[in-house]
C-alpha positions as CSV (number, residue, x, y, z in Angstrom):
1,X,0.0,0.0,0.0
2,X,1.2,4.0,-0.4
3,X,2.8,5.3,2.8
4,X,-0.2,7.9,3.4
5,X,-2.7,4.4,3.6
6,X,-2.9,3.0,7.1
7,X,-4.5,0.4,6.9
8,X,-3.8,-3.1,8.4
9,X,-1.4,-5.5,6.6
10,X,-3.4,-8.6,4.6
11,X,-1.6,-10.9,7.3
12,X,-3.3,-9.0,10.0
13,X,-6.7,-8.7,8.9
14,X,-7.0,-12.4,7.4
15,X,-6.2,-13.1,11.5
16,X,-8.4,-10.9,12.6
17,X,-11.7,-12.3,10.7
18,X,-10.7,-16.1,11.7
19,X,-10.2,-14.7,15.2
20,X,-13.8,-13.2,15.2
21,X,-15.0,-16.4,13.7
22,X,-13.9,-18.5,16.4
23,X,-15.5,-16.3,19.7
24,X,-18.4,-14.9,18.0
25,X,-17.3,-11.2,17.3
26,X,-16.3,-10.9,21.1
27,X,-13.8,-7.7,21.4
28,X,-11.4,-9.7,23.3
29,X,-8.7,-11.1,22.2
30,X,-7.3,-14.9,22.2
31,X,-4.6,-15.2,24.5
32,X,-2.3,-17.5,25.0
33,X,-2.8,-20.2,27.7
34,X,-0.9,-19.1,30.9
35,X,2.6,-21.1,31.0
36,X,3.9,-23.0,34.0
37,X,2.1,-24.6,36.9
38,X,-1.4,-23.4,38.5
39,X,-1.4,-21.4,41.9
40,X,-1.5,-22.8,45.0
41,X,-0.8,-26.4,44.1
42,X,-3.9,-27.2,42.1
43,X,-3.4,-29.7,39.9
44,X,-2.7,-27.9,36.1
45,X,-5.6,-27.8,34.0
46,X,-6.0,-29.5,30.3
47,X,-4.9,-26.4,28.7
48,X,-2.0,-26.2,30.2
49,X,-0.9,-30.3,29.9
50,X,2.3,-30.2,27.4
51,X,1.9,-30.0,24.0
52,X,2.7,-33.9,22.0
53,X,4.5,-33.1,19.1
54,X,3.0,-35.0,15.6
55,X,6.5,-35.5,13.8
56,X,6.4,-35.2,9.7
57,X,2.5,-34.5,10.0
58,X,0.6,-31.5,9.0
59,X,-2.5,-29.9,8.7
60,X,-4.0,-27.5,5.9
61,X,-6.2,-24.8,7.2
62,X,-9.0,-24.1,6.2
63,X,-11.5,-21.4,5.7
64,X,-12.5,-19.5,9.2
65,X,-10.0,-21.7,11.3
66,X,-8.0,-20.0,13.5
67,X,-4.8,-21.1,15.1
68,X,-6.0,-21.8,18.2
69,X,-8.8,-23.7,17.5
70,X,-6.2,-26.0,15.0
71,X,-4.1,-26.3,18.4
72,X,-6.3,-27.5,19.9
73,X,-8.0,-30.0,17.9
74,X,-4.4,-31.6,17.7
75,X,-3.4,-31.3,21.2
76,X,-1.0,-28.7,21.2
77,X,-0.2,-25.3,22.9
78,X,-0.7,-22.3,20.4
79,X,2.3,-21.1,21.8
80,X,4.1,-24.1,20.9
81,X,2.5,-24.5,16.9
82,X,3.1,-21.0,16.5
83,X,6.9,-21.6,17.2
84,X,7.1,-24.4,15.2
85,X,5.7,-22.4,12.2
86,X,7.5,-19.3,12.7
87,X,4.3,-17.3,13.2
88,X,4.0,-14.6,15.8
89,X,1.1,-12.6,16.9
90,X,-1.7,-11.7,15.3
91,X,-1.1,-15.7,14.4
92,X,-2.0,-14.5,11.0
93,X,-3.4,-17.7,8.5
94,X,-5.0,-18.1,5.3
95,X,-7.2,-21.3,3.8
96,X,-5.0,-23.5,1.7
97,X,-1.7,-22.5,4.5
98,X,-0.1,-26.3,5.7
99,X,0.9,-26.0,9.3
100,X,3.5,-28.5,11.0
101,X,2.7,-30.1,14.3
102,X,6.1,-30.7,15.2
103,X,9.6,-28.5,15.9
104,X,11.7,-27.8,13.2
105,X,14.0,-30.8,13.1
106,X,11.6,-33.3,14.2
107,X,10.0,-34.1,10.7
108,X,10.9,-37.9,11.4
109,X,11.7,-38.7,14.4
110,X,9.4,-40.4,16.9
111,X,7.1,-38.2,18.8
112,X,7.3,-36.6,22.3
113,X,5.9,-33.9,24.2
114,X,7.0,-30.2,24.0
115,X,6.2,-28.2,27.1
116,X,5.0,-24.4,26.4
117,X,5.7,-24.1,30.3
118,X,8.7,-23.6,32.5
119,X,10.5,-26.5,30.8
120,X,14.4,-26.4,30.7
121,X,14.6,-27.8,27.0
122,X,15.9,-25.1,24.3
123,X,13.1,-23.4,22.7
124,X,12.4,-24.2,18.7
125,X,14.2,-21.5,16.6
126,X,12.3,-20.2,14.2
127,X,12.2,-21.2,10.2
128,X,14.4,-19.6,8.0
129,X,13.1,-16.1,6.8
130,X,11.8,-15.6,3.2
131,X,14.2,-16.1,0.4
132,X,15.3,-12.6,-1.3
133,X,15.2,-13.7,-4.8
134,X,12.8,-16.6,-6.5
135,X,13.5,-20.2,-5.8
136,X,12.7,-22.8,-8.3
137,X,8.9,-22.7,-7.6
138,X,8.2,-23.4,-11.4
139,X,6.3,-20.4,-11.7
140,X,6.6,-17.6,-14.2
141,X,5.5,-14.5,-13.2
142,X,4.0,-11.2,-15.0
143,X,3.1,-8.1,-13.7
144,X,-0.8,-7.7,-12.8
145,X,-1.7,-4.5,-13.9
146,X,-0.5,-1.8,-16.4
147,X,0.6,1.3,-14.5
148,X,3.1,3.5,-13.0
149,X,4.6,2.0,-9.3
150,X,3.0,4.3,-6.8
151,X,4.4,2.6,-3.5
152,X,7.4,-0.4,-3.4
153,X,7.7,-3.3,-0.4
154,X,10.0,-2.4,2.3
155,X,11.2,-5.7,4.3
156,X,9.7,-5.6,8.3
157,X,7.3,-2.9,7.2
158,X,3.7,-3.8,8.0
159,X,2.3,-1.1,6.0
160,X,4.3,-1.6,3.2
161,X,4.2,-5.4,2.0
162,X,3.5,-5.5,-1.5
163,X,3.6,-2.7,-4.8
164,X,1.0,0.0,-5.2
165,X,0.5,0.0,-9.0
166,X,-1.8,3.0,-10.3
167,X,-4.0,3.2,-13.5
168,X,-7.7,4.2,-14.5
169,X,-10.7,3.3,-12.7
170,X,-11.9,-0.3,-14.0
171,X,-8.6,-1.1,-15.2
172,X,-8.2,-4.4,-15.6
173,X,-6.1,-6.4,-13.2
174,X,-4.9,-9.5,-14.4
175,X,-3.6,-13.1,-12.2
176,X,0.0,-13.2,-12.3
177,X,0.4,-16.7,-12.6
178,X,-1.8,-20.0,-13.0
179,X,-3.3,-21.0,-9.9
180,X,-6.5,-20.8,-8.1
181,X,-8.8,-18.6,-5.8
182,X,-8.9,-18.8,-2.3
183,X,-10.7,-15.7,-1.6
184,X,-12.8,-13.2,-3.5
185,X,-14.6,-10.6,-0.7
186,X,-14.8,-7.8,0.8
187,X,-14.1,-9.0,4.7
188,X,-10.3,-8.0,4.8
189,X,-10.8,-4.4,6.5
190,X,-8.0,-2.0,4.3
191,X,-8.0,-3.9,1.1
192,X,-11.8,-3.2,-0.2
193,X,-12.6,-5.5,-3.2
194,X,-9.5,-8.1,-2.6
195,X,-8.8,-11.4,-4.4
196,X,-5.8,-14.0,-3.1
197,X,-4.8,-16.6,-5.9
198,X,-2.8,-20.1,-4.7
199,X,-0.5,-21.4,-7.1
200,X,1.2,-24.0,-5.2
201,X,1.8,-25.3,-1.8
202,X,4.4,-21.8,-0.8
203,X,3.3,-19.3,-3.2
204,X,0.5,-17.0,-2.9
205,X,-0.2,-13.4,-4.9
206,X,-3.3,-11.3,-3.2
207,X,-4.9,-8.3,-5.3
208,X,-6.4,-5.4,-3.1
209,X,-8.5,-2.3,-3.9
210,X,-10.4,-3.5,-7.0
211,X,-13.4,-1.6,-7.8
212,X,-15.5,-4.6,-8.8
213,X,-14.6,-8.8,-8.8
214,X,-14.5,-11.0,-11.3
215,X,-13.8,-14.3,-10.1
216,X,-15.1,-17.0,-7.5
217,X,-13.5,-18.7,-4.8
218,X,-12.8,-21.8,-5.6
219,X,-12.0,-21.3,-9.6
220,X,-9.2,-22.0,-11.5
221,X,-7.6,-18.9,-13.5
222,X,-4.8,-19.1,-15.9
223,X,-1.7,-16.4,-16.0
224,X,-3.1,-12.7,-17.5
225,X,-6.2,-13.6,-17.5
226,X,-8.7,-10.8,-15.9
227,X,-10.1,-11.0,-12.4
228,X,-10.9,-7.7,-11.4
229,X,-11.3,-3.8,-12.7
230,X,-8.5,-1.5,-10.7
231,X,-10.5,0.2,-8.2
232,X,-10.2,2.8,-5.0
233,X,-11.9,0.4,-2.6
234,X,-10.3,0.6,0.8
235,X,-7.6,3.4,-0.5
236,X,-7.3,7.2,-1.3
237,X,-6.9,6.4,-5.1
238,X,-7.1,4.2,-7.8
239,X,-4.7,1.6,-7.6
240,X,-4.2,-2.2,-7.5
241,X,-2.0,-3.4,-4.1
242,X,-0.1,-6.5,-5.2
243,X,1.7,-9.2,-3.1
244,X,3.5,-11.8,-3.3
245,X,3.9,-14.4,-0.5
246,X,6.0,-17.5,0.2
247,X,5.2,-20.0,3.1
248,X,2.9,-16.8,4.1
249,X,5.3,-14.2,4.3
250,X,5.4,-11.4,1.9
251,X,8.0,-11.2,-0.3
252,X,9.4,-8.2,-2.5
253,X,7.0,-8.7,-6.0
254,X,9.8,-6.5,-7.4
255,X,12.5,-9.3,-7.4
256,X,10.0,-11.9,-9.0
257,X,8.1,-9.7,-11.5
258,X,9.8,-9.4,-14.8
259,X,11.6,-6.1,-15.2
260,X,9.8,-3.8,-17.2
């Protein structure tokens, strides 16, 4: 987005709708289960018993499900899954996202338990960060819109995690790759008329501030084709927000986007 928008990251608000999902549009937020021992002796309740690590197995979110609620279907701390998955608050997830229920460097080993209290083990490091540049992912990019660059990523900037590209209202905005859609809406506060396209297991390219939608969730869409008009939806001008996301994280679209 352009410096002057303030408006939540994608990350952010795609946590902030599954969050609301899960405790009925209470104002509160989820905390995380109190760590260590109970007071006064009592015996510890269930959501504080250790978490048991699942090692090689994982689980793909899916649409409204929140991390907490995925913890604890699979009898684990949210503390602990969001170490192992490198995610910090607002535990930002999207549908299609594959979790692990394990620490890094457990993928086959047998399984144990993994305290989120006052253990004395070493804590899971995080995963390695995002690469810089494109990996092998197979996937050819092309630039969504026609346009001049309005706004560029800058790395640990929550405001600024994709390109602002301008152009004339009902523009069209194009997918930059094959893959398929994983959300069309309006519920992602700061992004107005947003569309997010999968195309693979890591990769992920998300389309903000469209003024109308032309694609379902759910459908397949092949590289250039149309899915939206450029639009002022959620910003102060016309513009198409573009990101691009690996294992989640945004990316520069810059260093994958063909120069021009």
């Amino acid at each position: 987005m352009s410096e002057t928008n303030r408006t939540p990251t994608l990350a952010m608000a795609a946590c902030l709708l599954a969050t609301l999902a899960l405790i009925g549009c209470s104002s509160s937020v989820v905390r995380e289960p109190s760590r260590g021992g109970s007071r006064g002796g009592r015996p510890a309740t269930p959501a504080q018993r250790p978490s048991v690590a699942k090692p090689g197995a994982t689980v793909v979110v899916q649409r409204g499900e929140g991390l907490y609620r995925i913890a604890a279907n699979n009898g684990i701390q949210m503390a602990d899954l969001a170490a192992w998955n490198g995610l910090s608050p607002p535990y930002s997830l999207y549908p299609g996202q594959r979790l692990k229920l394990y620490p890094p460097g457990r993928g086959s080993s047998s399984s144990g338990g993994s305290s989120s209290g006052g253990s004395s083990g070493t804590r899971p490091s995080a995963p390695a960060p995002a690469p810089a540049a494109p990996i092998d992912s197979g996937i050819r990019w092309r630039w969504p819109a026609d346009g001049p660059l309005l706004g560029r990523y800058v790395a640990n900037e929550p405001t600024k995690q994709g390109v602002d590209i301008g152009g004339a209202p009902g523009s069209p905005v194009r997918a930059a790759a094959d893959g398929v859609v994983v959300y069309s809406g309006t519920g992602l506060v700061g992004y107005g008329e947003l569309i997010i396209v999968k195309h693979n297991e890591q990769w992920l390219s998300a389309y903000g501030h469209n003024r109308k939608r032309l694609v379902n969730e759910g459908q397949l869409v092949k590289s250039g084709q149309q899915i939206a008009e450029m639009g002022r939806s959620g910003a102060a001008r016309e513009q198409l927000h573009f990101e691009v996301r690996y294992n989640a994280k945004p990316v520069d679209p810059l260093l994958y986007l063909p120069a021009k």
